[in-house]
C-alpha positions in Angstrom: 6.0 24.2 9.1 7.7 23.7 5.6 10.3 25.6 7.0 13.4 23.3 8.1 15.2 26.4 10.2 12.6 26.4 12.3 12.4 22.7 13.6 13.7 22.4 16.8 15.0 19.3 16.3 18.1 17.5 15.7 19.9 17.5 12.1 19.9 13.4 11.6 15.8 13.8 12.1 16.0 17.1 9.6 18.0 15.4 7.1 15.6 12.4 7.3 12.4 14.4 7.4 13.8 16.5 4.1 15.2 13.1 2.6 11.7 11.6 2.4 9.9 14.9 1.1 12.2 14.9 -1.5 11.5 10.7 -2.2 8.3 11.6 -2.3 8.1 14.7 -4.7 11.0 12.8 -6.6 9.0 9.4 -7.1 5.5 11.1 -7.6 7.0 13.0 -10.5 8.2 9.7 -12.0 4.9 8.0 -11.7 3.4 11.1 -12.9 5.1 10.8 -16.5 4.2 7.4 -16.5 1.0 7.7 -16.3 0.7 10.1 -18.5 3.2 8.5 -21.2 0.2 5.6 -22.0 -1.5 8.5 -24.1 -0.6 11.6 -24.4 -1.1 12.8 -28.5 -4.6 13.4 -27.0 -4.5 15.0 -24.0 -3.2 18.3 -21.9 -0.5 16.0 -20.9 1.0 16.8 -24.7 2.0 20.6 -23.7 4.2 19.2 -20.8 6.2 16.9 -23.3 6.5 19.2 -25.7 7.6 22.0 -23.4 11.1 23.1 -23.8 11.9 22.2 -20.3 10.8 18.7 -20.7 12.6 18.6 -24.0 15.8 19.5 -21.7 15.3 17.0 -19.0 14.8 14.3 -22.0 18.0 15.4 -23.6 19.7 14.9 -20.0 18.2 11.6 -19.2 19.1 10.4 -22.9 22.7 11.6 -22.6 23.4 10.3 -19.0 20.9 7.3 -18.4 20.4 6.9 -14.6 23.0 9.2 -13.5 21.2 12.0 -14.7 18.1 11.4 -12.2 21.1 11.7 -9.4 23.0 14.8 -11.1 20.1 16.4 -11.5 18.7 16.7 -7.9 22.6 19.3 -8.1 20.6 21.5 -10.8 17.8 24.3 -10.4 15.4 24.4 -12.9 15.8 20.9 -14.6 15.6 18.5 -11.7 11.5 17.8 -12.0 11.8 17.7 -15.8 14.4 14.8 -15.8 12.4 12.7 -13.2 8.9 13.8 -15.6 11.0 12.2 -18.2 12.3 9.6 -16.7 8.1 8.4 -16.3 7.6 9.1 -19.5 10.3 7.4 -21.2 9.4 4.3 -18.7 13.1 4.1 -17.0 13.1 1.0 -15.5 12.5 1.3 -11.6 15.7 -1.2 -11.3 17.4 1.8 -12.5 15.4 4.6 -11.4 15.3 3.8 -7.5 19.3 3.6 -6.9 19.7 7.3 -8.5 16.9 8.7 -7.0 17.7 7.1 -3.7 21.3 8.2 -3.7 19.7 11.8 -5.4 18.1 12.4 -2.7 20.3 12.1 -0.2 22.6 14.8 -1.6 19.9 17.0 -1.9 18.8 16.1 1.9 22.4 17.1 3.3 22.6 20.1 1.1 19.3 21.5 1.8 20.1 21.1 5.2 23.2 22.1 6.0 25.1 24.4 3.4 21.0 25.5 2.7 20.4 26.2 6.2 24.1 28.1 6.4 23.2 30.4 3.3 19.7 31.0 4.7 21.3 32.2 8.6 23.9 33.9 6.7 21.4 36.1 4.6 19.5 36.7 7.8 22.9 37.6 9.3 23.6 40.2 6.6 20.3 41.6 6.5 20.1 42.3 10.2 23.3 44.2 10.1 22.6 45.8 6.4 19.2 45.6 4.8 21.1 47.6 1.7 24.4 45.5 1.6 21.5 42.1 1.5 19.4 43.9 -1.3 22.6 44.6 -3.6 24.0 41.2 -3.2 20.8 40.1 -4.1 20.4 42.3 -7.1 23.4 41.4 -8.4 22.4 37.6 -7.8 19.2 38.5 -10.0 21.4 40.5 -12.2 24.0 37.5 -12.9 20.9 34.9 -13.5 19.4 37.1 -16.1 22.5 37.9 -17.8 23.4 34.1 -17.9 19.4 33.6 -19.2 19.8 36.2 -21.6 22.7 34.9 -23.1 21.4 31.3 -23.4 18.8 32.7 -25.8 20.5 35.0 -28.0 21.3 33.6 -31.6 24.4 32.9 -33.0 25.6 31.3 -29.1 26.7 28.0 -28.8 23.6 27.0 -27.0 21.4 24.9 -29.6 17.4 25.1 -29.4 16.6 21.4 -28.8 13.5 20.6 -30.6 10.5 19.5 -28.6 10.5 15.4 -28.0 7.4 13.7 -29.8 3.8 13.6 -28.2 4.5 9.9 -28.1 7.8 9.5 -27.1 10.2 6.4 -27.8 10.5 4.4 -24.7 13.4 3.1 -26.5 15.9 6.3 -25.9 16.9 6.2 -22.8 19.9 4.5 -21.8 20.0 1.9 -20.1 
């Protein structure tokens, strides 16, 4: 169902259909860290924003304001964070709406088209060699660890950023 190579149907009503999934996850994320920016030194809600994750997402949305909500939809891994701290950090919708809007279609017409190419071509190549597929994959996993790996070892250049205050400053984000 979820599935967008199997919808028979034509790519403006794909791209539309995966342009509002993504408004939706996208914008409920955002409300989400507003609602749970009115209080969170006493409640679960305090792991999530002093996560690591959320601490990068933070650092993103300080350093780029709104352009970061749009860059980030480009990103694996940090995308729900930066919207999560956009909420919490109370970006003003003014703000917020343009880069999400404009986010989410480049994540629309990626997803389905270059997506849908990459997901036919791995199809392709594992219909005509199930072993060439599972050592491009491996090496895929291979390279992600490797670059993972690396990120954490001390001495890098890569900084630990230190976890953002259970009450954050609404005041930090540019604007």
């Amino acid at each position: 169902m979820f599935d967008p190579t199997t919808w028979n149907a034509p790519i403006a009503i794909v791209l539309l259909a995966l342009f509002c999934i993504v408004m939706a996850r996208s914008n409920g994320t955002y409300w989400v860290g507003r609602i749970i920016s009115r209080n969170t030194a006493h409640s679960r809600a305090r792991r999530i924003v002093e996560s690591r994750p959320f601490a990068a997402g933070a650092r993103w949305l300080n350093r780029w304001g709104a352009p970061a909500v749009t860059l980030s939809f480009l990103t694996i891994g940090i995308q729900t964070m930066v919207h999560l701290a956009a909420g919490v950090t109370r970006m003003p919708l003014r703000r917020y709406l343009p880069a999400v809007v404009a986010g989410s279609v480049i994540w629309a017409f990626m997803y389905g088209t270059v997506g849908l190419v990459g997901w036919y071509a791995a199809i392709y190549l594992w219909q005509h060699s199930p072993l060439l597929t599972l050592a491009v994959g491996g090496c895929a996993v291979a390279g992600i660890a490797w670059a993972l790996v690396r990120r954490e070892r001390p001495g890098d250049a890569y900084v630990e950023a230190e976890a953002p205050p259970a009450e954050m400053n609404t005041a930090t984000v540019v604007e």
